[in-house]
VEXDRENNU-525911 format. One record per residue (C-alpha): x, y, z; residue number from 1; residue in three letters. Coordinates in Angstrom, 2 decimals, padded with zeros to 5 digits. Example, Ala and Ser with C-alpha at 12.3 -4.5 7.8 and 13.67 -1.06 7.14 Angstrom:
xx,yy,zz,num,residu
012.30,-004.50,007.80,1,ALA
013.67,-001.06,007.14,2,SER
% end
This chain:
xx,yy,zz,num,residu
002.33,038.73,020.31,1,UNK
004.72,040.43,022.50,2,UNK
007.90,042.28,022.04,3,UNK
011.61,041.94,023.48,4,UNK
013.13,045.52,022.99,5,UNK
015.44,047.62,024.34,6,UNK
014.56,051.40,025.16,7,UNK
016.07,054.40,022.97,8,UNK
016.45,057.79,025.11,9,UNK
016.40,060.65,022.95,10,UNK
017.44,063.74,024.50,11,UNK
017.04,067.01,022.83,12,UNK
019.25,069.92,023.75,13,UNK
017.88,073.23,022.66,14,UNK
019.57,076.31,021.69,15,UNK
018.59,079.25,021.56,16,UNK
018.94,083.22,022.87,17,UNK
019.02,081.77,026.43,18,UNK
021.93,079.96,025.97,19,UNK
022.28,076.17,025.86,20,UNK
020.70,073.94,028.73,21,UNK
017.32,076.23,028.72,22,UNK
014.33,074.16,027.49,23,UNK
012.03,075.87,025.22,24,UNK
008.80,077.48,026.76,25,UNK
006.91,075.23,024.72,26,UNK
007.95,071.31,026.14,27,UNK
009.25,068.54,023.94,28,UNK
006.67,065.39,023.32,29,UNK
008.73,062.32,024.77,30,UNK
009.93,060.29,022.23,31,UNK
010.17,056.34,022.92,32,UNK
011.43,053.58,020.33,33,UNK
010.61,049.79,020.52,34,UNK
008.88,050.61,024.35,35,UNK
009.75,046.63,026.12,36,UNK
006.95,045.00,026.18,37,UNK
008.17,041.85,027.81,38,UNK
011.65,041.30,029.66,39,UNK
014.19,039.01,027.95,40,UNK
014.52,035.49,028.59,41,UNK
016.57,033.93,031.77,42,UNK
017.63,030.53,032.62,43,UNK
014.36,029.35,033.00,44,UNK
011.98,027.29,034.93,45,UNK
011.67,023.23,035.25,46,UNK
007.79,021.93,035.37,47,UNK
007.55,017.79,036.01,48,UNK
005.19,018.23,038.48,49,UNK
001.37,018.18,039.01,50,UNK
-000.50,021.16,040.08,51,UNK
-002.32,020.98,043.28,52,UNK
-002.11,023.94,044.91,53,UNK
-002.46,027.56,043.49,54,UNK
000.70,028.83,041.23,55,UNK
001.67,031.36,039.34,56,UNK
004.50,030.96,036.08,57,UNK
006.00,034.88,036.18,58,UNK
007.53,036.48,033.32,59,UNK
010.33,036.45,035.00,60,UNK
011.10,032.78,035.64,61,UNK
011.07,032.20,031.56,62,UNK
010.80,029.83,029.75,63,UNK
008.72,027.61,031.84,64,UNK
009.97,023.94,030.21,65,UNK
007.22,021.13,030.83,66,UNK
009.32,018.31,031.05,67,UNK
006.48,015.80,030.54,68,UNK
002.66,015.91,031.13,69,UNK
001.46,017.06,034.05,70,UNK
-002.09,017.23,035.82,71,UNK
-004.02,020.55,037.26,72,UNK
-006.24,019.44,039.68,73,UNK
-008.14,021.96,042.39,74,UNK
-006.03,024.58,041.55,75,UNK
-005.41,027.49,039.17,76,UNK
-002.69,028.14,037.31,77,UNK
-001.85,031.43,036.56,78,UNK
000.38,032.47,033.37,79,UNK
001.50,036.35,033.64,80,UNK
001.63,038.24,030.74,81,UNK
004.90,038.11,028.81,82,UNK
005.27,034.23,029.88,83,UNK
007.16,031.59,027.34,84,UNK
006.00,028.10,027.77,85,UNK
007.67,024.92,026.37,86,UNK
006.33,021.92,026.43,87,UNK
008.41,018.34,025.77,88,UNK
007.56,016.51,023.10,89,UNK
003.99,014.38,023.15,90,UNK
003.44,016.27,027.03,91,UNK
000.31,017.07,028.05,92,UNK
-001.06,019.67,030.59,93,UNK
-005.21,018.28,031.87,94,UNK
-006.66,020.68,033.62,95,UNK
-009.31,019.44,035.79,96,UNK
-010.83,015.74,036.23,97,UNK
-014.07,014.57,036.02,98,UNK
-017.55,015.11,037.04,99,UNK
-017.42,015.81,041.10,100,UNK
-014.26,016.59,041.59,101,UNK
-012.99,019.64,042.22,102,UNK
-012.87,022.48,039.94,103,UNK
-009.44,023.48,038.27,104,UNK
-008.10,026.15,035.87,105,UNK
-005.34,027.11,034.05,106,UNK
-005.64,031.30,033.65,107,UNK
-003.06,032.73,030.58,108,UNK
-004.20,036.50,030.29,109,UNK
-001.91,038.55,028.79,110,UNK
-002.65,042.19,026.10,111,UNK
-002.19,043.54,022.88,112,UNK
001.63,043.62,023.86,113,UNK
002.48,041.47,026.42,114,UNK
001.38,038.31,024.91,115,UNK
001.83,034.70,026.07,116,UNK
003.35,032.02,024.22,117,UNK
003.22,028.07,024.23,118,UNK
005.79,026.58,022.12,119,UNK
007.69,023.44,021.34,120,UNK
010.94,022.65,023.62,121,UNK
012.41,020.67,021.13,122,UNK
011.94,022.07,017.29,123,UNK
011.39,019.30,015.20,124,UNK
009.21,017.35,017.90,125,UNK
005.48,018.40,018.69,126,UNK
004.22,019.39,021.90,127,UNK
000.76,017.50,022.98,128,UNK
-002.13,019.50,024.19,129,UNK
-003.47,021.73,027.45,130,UNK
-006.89,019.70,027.49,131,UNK
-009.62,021.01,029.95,132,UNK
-011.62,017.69,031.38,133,UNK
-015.12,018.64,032.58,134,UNK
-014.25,020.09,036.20,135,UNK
-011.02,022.08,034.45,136,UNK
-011.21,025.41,032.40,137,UNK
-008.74,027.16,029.82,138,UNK
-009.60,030.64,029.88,139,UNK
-006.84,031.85,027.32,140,UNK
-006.42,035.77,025.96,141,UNK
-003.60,037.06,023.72,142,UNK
-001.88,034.10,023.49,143,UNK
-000.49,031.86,020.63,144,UNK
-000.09,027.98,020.73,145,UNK
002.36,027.08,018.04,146,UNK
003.58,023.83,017.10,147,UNK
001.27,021.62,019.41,148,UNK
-000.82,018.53,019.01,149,UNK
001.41,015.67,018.62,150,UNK
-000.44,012.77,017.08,151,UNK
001.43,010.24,018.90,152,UNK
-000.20,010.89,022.31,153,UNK
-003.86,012.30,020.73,154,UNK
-006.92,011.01,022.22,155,UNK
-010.10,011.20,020.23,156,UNK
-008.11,013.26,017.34,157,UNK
-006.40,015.21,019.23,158,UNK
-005.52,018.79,019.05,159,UNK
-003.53,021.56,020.25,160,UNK
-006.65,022.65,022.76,161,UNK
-009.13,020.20,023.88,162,UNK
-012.23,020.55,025.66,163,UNK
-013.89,017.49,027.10,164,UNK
-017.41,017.91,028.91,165,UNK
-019.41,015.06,030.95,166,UNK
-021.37,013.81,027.97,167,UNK
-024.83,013.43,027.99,168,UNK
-027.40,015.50,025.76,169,UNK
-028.42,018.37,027.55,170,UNK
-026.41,021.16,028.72,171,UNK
-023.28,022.82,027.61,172,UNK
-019.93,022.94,029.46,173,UNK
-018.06,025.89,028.13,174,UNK
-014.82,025.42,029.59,175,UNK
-012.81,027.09,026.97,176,UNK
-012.70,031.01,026.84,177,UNK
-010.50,031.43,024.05,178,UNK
-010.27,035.41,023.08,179,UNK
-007.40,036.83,020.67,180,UNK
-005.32,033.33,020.52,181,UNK
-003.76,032.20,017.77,182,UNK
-003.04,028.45,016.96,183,UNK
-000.26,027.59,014.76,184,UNK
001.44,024.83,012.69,185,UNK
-001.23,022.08,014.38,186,UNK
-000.20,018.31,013.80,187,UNK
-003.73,018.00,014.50,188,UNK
-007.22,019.77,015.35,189,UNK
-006.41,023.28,016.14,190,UNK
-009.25,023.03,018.53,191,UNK
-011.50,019.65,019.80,192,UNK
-014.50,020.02,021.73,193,UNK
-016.04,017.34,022.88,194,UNK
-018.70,015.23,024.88,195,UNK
-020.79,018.45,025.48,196,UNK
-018.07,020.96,026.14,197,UNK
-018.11,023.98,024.60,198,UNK
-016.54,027.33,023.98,199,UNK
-017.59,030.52,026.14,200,UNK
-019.95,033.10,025.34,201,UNK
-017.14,035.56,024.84,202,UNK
-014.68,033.25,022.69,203,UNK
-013.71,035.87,020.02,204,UNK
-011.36,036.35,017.49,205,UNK
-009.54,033.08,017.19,206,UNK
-007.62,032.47,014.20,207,UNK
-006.25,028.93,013.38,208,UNK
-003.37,028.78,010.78,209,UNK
-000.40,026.36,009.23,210,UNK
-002.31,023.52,010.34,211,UNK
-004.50,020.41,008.70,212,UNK
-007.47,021.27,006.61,213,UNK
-009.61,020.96,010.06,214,UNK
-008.89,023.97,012.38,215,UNK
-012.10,022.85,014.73,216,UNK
-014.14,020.00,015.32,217,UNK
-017.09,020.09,017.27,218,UNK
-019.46,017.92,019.21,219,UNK
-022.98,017.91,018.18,220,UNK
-024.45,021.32,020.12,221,UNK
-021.31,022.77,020.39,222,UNK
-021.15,023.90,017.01,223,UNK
-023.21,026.86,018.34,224,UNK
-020.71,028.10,020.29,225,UNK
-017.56,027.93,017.49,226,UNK
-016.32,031.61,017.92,227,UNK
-015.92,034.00,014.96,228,UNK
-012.17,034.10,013.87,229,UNK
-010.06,033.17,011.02,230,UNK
-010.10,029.68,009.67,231,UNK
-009.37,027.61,006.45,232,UNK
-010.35,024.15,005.50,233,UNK
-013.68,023.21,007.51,234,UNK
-015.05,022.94,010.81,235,UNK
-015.90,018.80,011.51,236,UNK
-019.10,018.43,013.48,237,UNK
-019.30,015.03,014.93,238,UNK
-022.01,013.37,017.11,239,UNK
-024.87,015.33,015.92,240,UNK
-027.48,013.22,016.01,241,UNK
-030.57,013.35,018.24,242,UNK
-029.94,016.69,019.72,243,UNK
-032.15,017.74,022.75,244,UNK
-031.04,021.20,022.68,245,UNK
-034.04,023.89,022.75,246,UNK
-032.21,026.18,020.22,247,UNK
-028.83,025.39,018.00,248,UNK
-027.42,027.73,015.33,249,UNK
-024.68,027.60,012.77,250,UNK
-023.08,030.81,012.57,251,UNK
-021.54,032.15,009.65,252,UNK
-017.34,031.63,010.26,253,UNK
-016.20,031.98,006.81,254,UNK
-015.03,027.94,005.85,255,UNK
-017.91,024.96,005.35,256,UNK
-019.49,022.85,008.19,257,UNK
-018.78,018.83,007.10,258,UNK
-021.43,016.27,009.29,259,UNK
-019.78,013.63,010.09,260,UNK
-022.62,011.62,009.96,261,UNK
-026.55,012.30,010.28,262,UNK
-027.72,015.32,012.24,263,UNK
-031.11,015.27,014.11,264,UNK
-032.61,017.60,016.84,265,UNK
-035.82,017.54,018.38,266,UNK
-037.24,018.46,021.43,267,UNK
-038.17,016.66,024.64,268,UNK
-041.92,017.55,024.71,269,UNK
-044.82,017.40,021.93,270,UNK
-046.54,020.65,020.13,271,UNK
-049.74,020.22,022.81,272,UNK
-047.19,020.45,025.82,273,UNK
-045.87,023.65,024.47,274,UNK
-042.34,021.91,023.30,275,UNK
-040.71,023.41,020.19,276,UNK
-037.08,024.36,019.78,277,UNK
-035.19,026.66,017.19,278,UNK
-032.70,026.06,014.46,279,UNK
-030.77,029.19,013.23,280,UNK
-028.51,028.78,009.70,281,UNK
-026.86,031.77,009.37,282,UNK
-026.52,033.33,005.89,283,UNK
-023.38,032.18,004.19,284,UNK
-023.64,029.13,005.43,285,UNK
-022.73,025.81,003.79,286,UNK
-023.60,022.54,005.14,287,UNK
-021.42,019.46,003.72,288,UNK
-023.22,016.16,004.02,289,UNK
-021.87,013.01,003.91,290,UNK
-022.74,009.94,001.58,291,UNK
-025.88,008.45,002.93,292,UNK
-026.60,011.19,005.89,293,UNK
-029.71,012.91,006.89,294,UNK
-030.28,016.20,007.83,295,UNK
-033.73,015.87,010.01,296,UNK
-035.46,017.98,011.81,297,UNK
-037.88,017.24,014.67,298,UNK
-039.95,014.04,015.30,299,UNK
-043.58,012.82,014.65,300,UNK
-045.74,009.66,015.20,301,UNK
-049.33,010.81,013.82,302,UNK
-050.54,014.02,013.12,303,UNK
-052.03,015.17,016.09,304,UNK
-050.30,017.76,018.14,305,UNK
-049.69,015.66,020.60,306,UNK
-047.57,013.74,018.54,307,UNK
-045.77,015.85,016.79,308,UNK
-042.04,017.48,018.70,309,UNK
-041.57,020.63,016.68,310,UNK
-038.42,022.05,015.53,311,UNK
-038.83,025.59,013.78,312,UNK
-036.38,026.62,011.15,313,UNK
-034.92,030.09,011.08,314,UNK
-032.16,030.17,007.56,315,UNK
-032.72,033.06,006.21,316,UNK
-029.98,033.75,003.81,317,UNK
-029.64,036.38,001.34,318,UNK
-028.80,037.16,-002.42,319,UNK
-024.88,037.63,-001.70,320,UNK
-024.92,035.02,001.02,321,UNK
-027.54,032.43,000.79,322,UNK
-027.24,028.48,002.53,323,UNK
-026.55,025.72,001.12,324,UNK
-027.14,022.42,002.25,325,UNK
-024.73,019.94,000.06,326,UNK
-022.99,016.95,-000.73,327,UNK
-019.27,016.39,000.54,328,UNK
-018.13,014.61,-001.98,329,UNK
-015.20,015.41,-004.21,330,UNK
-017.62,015.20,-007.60,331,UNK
-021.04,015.60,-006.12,332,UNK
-023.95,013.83,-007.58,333,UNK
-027.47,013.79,-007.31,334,UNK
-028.70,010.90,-004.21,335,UNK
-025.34,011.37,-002.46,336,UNK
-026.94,012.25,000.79,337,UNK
-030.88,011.41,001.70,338,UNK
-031.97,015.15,002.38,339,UNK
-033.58,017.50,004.65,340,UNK
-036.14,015.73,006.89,341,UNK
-038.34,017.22,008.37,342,UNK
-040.61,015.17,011.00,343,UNK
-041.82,018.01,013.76,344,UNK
-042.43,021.50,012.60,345,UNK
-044.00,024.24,014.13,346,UNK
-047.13,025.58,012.21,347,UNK
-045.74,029.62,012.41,348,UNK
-042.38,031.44,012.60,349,UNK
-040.34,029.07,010.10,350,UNK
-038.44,031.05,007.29,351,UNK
-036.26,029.33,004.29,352,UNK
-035.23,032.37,002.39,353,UNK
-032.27,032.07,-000.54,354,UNK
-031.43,028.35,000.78,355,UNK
-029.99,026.02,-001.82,356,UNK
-030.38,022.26,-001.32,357,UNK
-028.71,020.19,-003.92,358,UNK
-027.30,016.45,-004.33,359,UNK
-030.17,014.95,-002.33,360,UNK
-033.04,013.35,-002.60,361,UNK
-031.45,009.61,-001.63,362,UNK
-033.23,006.95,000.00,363,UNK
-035.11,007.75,002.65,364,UNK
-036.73,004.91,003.92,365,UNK
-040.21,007.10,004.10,366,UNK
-043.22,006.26,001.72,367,UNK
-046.74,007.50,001.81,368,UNK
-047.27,010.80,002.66,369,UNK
-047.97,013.24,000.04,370,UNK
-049.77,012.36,-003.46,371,UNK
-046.48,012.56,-005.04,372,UNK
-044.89,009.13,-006.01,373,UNK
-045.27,006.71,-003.38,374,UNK
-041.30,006.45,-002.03,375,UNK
-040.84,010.00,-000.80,376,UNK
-037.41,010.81,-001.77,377,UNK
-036.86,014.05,-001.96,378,UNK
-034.16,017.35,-000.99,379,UNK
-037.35,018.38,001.21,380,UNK
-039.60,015.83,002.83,381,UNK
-042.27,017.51,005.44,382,UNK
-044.09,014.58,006.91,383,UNK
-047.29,015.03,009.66,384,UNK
-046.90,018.61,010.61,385,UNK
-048.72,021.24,008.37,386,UNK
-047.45,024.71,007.88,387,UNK
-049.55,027.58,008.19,388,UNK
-047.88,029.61,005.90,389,UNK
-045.82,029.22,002.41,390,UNK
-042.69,029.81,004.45,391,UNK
-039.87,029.29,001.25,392,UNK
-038.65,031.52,-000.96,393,UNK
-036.00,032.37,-003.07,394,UNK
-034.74,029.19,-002.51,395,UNK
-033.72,026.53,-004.78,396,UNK
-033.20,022.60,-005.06,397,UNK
-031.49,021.28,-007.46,398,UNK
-030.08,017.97,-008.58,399,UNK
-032.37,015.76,-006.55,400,UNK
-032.38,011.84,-007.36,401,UNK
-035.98,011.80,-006.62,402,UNK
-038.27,014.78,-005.95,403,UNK
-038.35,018.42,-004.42,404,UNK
-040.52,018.55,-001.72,405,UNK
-042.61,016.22,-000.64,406,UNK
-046.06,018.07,001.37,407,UNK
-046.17,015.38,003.71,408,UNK
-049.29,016.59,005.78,409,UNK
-053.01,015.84,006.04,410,UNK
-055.52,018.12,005.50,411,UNK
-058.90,019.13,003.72,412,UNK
-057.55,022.75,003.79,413,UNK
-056.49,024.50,000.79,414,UNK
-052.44,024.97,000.62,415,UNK
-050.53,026.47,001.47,416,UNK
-048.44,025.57,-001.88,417,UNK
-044.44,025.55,-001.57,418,UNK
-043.84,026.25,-004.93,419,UNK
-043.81,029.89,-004.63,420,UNK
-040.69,031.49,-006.35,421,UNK
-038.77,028.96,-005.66,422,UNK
-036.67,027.17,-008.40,423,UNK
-036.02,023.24,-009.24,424,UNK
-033.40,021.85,-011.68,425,UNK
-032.72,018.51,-012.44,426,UNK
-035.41,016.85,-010.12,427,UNK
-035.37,013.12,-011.37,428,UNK
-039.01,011.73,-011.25,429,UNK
-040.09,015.40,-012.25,430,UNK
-042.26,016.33,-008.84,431,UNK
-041.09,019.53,-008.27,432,UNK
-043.55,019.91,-004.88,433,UNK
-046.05,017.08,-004.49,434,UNK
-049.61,018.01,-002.96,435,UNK
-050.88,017.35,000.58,436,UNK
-053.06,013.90,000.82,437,UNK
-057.02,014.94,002.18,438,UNK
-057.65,014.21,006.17,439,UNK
-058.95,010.80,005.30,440,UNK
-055.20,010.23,003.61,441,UNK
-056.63,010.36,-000.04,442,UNK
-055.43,012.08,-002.88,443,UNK
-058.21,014.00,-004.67,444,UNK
-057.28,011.91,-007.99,445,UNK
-054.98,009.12,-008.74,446,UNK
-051.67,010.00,-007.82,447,UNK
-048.69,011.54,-008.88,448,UNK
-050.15,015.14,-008.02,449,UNK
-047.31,017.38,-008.53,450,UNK
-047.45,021.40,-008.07,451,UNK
% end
């Protein structure tokens, strides 16, 4: 990040009719080589202590060693610009402690050439992690983290930053500002967020290298908040099931999302109440799903609006970057994961545009809706909630065990039809979109009815 250097003075003489000594009329542009960014290293500085009062770790006074793992608690910690830090083997530095207590920080802010670094004391032996517990924040800027994350002392997988929140399922904590760092040579998670904590609004520009095929792994909402940067492998979203959040997204980054397991959302309050929340998928997204997983969308127990909790859809891909909901596994196959669920919709505003949904269509556990066949596997199963609209296009499933959509709504209306422009290959039992059952829950003739 930063540069040691020493200075080069270049002096220019001129000659000329005046005799030498006399400076031109016109003056000479000052000419610097290798400017020092940062002075060189001293003796440095022993840490073994907690922090409990406000400190500051000077340029000056490095290479701060961390002898072992110490606490920052009601205090900040300030880095300056220019500072080395090395941490012991397996040491960890919490910032903060949990819900009540007082908050804590550790502040490392340095520039474009007076950058911060937090490295290994001993070579061959990783450092642990600065983890921020929920009362703590890292707010980090031009600064790289190489050789961190020790798996010996990792809790919940570890990492070379951690963020842990309070838990619970509403609310973010985003305790990590994280703007031009780089993480290097990870023995574990570049970056782990968890139990609802959350990167800042202004995270930018984080780029994760030389470690496992995991730079990030995310809690459940916090996925929305993964900052753009540069990444390999995949980010790992964990814990992503029943969501309360009023609006999620995931944002194109440039590597795959893999679910751990299921992912559901849904809000609090029913369609009558005014509830709905928002999905965004970002084009250029891929989803990776898991054997056995759902993707599901909103909830439902009749078809009344006061039953239905609406979650409205927003992936609008494109032609060069559409989504992709998929399986995870090495050699995908049709029925490795169930599909996308969808149990609460709103009526308006949902858009599926160049979305690809492939390797579904497992078992779902859901039968009877629709005058398709009567188990409703499927990539797409809408079930209760009727669309106004024939929201999806361009989009294509493919590879389903089972069906392609299943219209899972009630209604003497006409449509709307899903089929559209859409395109189906390899749909097993032949149903590319199955038509809505009447109001009374009939079929207009004896089922299969297939679009």
């Amino acid at each position: 990040m930063g540069t040691r250097g020493v200075v080069v003075l270049v002096v220019l003489v001129a000659c000329g009719d005046d005799g030498p000594g006399k400076l031109p009329d016109a003056p000479l542009a000052d000419v610097a080589v290798d400017a020092p960014a940062c002075p060189p290293l001293g003796a440095g500085t022993m840490h073994g202590a907690n922090v409990l009062a406000d400190e500051t770790w000077t340029a000056a006074a490095s290479p701060h060693v961390v002898t072992t793992s110490i606490n920052v608690r009601g205090a900040t910690l300030t880095i300056e610009p220019c500072a080395v830090v090395r941490i012991a083997p397996g040491a960890i530095i919490t910032v903060g402690q949990t819900p009540g207590a007082a908050a804590a920080a550790v502040v490392a802010r340095g520039d474009a050439v007076r950058g911060i670094t937090f490295e290994r004391q001993a070579a061959a032996m990783p450092w642990g992690s600065l983890r921020a517990f929920p009362t703590g924040t890292l707010d980090l800027e031009h600064v790289r983290l190489t050789g961190g994350a020790d798996p010996a002392t990792a809790q919940q997988g570890g990492g070379t930053i951690i963020g842990a929140g309070p838990g619970g399922n509403t609310g973010l904590t985003r305790q990590l500002r994280l703007v031009n760092v780089t993480i290097e040579n990870s023995m574990g998670y570049g970056v782990n967020v968890q139990t609802r904590g959350a990167f800042s609004a202004d995270s930018a520009n984080l780029t994760i290298t030389g470690g496992g095929a995991v730079p990030i792994t995310v809690d459940g909402a916090a996925v929305s908040t993964v900052p753009a940067g540069t990444y390999s492998g995949e980010i790992r979203v964990a814990n992503a099931a029943s969501l309360l959040d009023p609006d999620l997204a995931f944002r194109a980054r440039g590597v795959p999302y893999h679910l751990d397991g299921s992912f559901s959302m849904s809000p609090m309050t029913s369609v009558a109440a005014g509830g709905a929340s928002t999905l965004t998928i970002e084009p250029g997204v891929t989803i990776r799903m898991n054997a056995g997983t759902t993707f599901a969308l909103g909830s439902s127990n009749g078809a009344l609006p006061a039953n239905i909790f609406a979650v409205r859809l927003v992936a609008q891909g494109t032609a060069a970057a559409p989504i992709v909901l998929t399986s995870s596994a090495a050699t995908p196959a049709a029925g490795d994961w169930t599909g996308l669920e969808w149990h609460g919709g709103a009526a308006t505003g949902n858009v599926m545009s160049f979305v690809r949904i492939e390797y579904a269509g497992g078992d779902s556990g859901t039968a009877g809706f629709g005058c398709g066949e009567g188990d409703n596997d499927a990539a797409l199963i809408i079930r209760n909630w009727r669309p106004d609209d024939a929201f999806i296009t361009s989009s294509t499933f493919a590879n389903s065990a089972r069906g392609g959509i299943v219209s899972g709504w009630f209604s003497d209306l006409a449509g709307p039809s899903l089929l559209g422009n859409n395109t189906f290959t390899a749909i097993a039992n032949g149903c590319n979109v199955s038509r809505w059952r009447n109001a009374n829950s009939s079929c207009p003739a004896t089922p299969p009815i297939c679009l």
